[in-house]
C-alpha positions in Angstrom: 168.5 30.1 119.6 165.0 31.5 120.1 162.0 28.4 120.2 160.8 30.0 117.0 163.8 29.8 114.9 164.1 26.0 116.9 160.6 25.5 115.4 161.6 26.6 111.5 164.8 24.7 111.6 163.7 21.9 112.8 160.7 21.3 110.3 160.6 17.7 108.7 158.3 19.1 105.8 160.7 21.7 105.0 163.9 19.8 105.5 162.1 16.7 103.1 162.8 19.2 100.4 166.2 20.5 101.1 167.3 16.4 101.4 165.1 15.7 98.5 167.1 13.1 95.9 166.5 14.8 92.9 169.0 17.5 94.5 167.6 19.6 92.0 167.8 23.6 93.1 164.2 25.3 93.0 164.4 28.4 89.9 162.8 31.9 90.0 159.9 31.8 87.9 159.5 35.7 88.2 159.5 39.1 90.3 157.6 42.1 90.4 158.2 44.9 92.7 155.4 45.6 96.0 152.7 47.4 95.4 153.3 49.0 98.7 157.0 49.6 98.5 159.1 49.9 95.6 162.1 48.8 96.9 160.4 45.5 97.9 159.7 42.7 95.2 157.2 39.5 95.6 158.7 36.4 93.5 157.7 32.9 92.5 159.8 29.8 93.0 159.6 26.6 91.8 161.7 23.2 91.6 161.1 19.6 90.4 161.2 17.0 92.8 161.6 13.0 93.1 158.7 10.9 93.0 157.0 13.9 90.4 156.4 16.3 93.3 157.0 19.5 92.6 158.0 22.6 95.3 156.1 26.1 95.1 157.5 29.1 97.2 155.9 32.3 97.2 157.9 35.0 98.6 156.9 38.8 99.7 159.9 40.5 100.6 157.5 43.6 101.3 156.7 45.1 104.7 152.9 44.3 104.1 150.5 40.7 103.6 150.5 40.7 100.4 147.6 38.1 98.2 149.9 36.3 95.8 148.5 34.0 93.2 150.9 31.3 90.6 148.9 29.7 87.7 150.2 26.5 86.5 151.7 28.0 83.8 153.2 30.1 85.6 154.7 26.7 88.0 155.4 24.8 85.0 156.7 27.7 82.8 160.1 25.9 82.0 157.8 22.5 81.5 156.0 24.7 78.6 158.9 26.3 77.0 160.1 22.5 76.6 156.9 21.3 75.4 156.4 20.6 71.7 153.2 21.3 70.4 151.6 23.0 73.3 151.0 23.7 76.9 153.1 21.0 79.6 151.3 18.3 80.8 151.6 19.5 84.2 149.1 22.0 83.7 146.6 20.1 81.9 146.6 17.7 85.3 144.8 18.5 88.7 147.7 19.0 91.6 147.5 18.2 95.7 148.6 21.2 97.5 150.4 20.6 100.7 151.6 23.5 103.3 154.3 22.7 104.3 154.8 25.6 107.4 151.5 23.9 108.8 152.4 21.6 111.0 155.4 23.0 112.0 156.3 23.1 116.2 154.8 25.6 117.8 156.8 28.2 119.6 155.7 26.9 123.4 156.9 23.0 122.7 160.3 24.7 121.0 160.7 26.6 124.2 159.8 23.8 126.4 162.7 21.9 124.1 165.1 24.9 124.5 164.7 24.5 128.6 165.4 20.5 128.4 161.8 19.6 130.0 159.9 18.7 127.0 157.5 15.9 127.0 157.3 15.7 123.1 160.1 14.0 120.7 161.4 16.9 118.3 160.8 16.2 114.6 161.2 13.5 112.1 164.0 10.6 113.0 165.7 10.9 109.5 168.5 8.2 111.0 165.5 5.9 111.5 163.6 6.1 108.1 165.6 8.4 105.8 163.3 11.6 103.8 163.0 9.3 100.2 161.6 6.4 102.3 159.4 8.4 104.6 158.3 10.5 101.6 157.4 7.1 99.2 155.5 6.1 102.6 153.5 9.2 102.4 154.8 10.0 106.3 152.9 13.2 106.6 155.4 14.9 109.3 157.1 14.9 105.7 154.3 16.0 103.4 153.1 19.2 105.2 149.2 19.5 105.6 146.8 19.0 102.5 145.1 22.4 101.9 143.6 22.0 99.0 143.7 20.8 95.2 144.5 23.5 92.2 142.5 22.1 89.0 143.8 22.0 85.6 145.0 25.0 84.3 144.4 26.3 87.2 146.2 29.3 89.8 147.7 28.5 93.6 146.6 31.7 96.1 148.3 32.3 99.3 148.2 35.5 101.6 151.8 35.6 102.4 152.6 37.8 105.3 155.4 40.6 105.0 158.9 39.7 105.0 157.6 35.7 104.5 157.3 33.0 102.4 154.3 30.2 101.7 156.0 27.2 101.0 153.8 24.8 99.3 154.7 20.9 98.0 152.3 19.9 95.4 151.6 16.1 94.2 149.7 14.6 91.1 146.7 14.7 92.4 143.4 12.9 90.5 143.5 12.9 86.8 141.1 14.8 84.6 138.0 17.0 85.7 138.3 20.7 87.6 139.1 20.7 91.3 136.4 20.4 93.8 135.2 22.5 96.8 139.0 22.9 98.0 140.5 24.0 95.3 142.7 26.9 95.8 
């Protein structure tokens, strides 16, 4: 195993939401093809999660960065279709945006690992304190790191990279008013 696969496998923010216990399955939301490469496609994912999280993945399956940008509609489309009377309330709310590939091992402490002469504990002890307690504890190995606040109604951008993903958890964040200085 290379240190950098070690260091993707082994993230706690990312594994919080593969052992999440709403064990709901994240839905494409839609997909367009590159504008760089037809044969490529960018998409938007998105999933409920416990505790009224909710998981964002934006994925560029192009050879190129590529700016992607998901309005709350967009999120919360299924929350809308569902919605009598107008747009979900999810999108009339201000969210917390956590990235959750940000605090992920670097590549020299995998390696170090890899070699059996690390001086760091790998990961998150999920035998210790499971993901749904360490998540209702706000443990931030589990939350990712807090980039920044979309407003109501407002749109998520990420620069996603070629072949990658940006793999966002957002939370409720304050209620009413438009996002601040960090709002993406």
């Amino acid at each position: 195993m290379s240190p950098q696969t070690l260091s993707i496998y082994s993230n706690p923010a990312v594994l919080a939401i593969s052992q999440d216990p709403l064990g709901v399955s994240a839905h494409r939301v839609w997909q367009y093809p590159t504008p760089a490469d037809d044969q490529s496609s960018y998409s938007l994912w998105a999933g409920d999660l416990a505790g009224g999280d909710y998981v964002v993945a934006l994925l560029n399956a192009g050879p190129t960065p590529l700016t992607m940008n998901a309005s709350l509609a967009d999120i919360f489309f299924d929350a809308s279709s569902t919605s009598a009377g107008g747009p979900a309330r999810e999108i009339m709310q201000a969210w917390e945006v956590y990235d959750l590939w940000a605090n992920r091992m670097d590549n020299a402490t995998a390696a170090s690992i890899l070699r059996g002469n690390a001086t760091v504990a790998m990961g998150y002890n999920s035998t210790r304190t499971s993901y749904a307690d360490g998540l209702a504890r706000n443990e931030s190995a589990l939350l990712g790191a807090r980039v920044g606040t979309v407003a109501p109604r407002g749109t998520l951008n990420a620069t996603v990279e070629g072949h990658g993903i940006a793999l966002y958890r957002l939370r409720p964040g304050p209620s009413g008013g438009a996002g601040g200085r960090d709002e993406l």
